[in-house]
N, C-alpha and C positions, 0 to 999 in steps of 0.2 A: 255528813253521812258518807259521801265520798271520798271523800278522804280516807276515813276510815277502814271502810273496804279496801281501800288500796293499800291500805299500810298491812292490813290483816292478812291480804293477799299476798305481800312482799313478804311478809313472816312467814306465812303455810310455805312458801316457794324456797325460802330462806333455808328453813325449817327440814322441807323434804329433801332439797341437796345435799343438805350434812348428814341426812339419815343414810340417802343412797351411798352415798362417799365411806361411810363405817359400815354400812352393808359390805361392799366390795371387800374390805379387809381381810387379808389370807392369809393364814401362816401352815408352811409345806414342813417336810424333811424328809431326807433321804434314807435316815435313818428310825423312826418312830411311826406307829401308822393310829388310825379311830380306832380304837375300840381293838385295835391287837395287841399283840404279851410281848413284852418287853427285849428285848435280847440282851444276853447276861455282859455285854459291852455296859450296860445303864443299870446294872446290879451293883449296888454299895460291895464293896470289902469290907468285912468287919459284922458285928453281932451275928454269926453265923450266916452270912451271906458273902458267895464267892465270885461276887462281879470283878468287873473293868472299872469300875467306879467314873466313867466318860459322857460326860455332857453330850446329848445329840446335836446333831447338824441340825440348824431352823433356817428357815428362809422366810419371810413374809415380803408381802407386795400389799401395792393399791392402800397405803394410809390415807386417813383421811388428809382434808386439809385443814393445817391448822399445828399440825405433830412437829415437835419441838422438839423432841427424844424420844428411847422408848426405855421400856423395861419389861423382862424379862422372868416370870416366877414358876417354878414349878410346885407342886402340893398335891399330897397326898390327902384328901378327907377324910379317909375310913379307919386311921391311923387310933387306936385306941387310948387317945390322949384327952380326949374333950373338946380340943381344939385343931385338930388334924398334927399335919406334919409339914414343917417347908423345908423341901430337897433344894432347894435353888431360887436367887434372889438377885437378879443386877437392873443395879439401876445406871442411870445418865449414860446410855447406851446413844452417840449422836443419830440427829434423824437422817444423816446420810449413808447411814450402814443398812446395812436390806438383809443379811444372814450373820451365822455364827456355825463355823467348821465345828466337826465332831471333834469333840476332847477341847474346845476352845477353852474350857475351866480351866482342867489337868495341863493345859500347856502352856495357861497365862496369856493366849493368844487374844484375849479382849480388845476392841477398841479404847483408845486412848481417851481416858476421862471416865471408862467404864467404872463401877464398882459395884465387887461381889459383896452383899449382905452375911453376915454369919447364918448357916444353914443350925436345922434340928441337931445336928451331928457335932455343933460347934465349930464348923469348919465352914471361911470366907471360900468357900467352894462350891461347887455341883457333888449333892451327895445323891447317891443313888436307890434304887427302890431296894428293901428290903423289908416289906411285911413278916409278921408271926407267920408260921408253918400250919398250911390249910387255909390260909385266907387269899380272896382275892382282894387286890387294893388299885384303884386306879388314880392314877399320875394326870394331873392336868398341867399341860407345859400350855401358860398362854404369853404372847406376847402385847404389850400395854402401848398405844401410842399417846401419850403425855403433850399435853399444851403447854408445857414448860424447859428450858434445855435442859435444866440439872435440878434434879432434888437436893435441897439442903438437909442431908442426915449427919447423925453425929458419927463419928467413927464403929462405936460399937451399937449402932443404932439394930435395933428388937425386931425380927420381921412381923410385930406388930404395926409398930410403927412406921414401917416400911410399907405394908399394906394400904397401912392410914392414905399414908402421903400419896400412895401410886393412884390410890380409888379417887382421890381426890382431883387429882389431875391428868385422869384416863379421858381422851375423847373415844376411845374404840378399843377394843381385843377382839383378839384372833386367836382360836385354842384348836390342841390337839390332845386329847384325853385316850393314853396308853392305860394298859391294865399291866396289873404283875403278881404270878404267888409261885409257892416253892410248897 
């Protein structure tokens, strides 16, 4: 019976440090803020929107331990498709990287080993928000910290399947949910 409490006890202990530890996880930007509107730097070109079409600055801190790589998605929900929208998708992002400069897409500026997903737009890029005219649509930029170094995707792999893989080998995210409409 001893025993077992003790072991029950080293599990709750176990247990609560890796909660605290994904509790901590943050992800910043210099560029994007909660719950404000977008700046037209992060507005697609194209279907009738006149952005920059520029990936924002992130910065995250305090990963758990354990994070192997991370990854990186943006998604629109509200997107009138059934199934939302994905503006941006990189994966095997190494775990010694801590931000991503603005425009890191548009510049190719990724870490080495990174790789972009094809977005909604059909483009291995950061595509940007462009809702229908009168809606508002909010942007979730989260960042993934992964107990694995690299996803095995296929080259043209589906940000379904990219989902798949990330959800699966997420020990933590960290989000920052932008709004946008025109």
């Amino acid at each position: 019976m001893l025993k077992r409490n003790v072991v029950a006890g080293f599990m709750l202990a176990l247990l609560s440090a890796t909660t605290a530890s994904a509790a901590d996880f943050k992800l910043s930007s210099t560029s994007i803020a909660e719950g404000q509107q977008l700046a037209s730097t992060f507005v697609f070109k194209g279907f009738g929107c006149e952005g920059g079409n520029q990936s924002p600055q992130l910065a995250w801190s305090d990963a758990p331990a354990g994070t192997k790589s991370f990854a990186i998605t943006t998604y629109d929900p509200d997107a009138p498709t059934g199934s939302g929208w994905w503006h941006w998708n990189v994966v095997n992002i190494p775990a010694s990287q801590t931000s991503l400069e603005l425009g890191a897409s548009s510049d190719k500026e990724l870490p080495a080993g990174a790789l972009e997903i094809r977005n909604d737009y059909g483009a291995a890029a950061f595509g940007g928000a462009c809702p229908p005219p009168g809606e508002v649509h909010r942007y979730i930029f989260t960042v993934h910290a992964l107990g694995v170094e690299h996803l095995d995707l296929p080259d043209n792999a589906s940000n379904a399947l990219a989902g798949f893989m990330i959800g699966a080998k997420t020990i933590a995210t960290a989000k920052i949910t932008a709004v946008y409409n025109r």
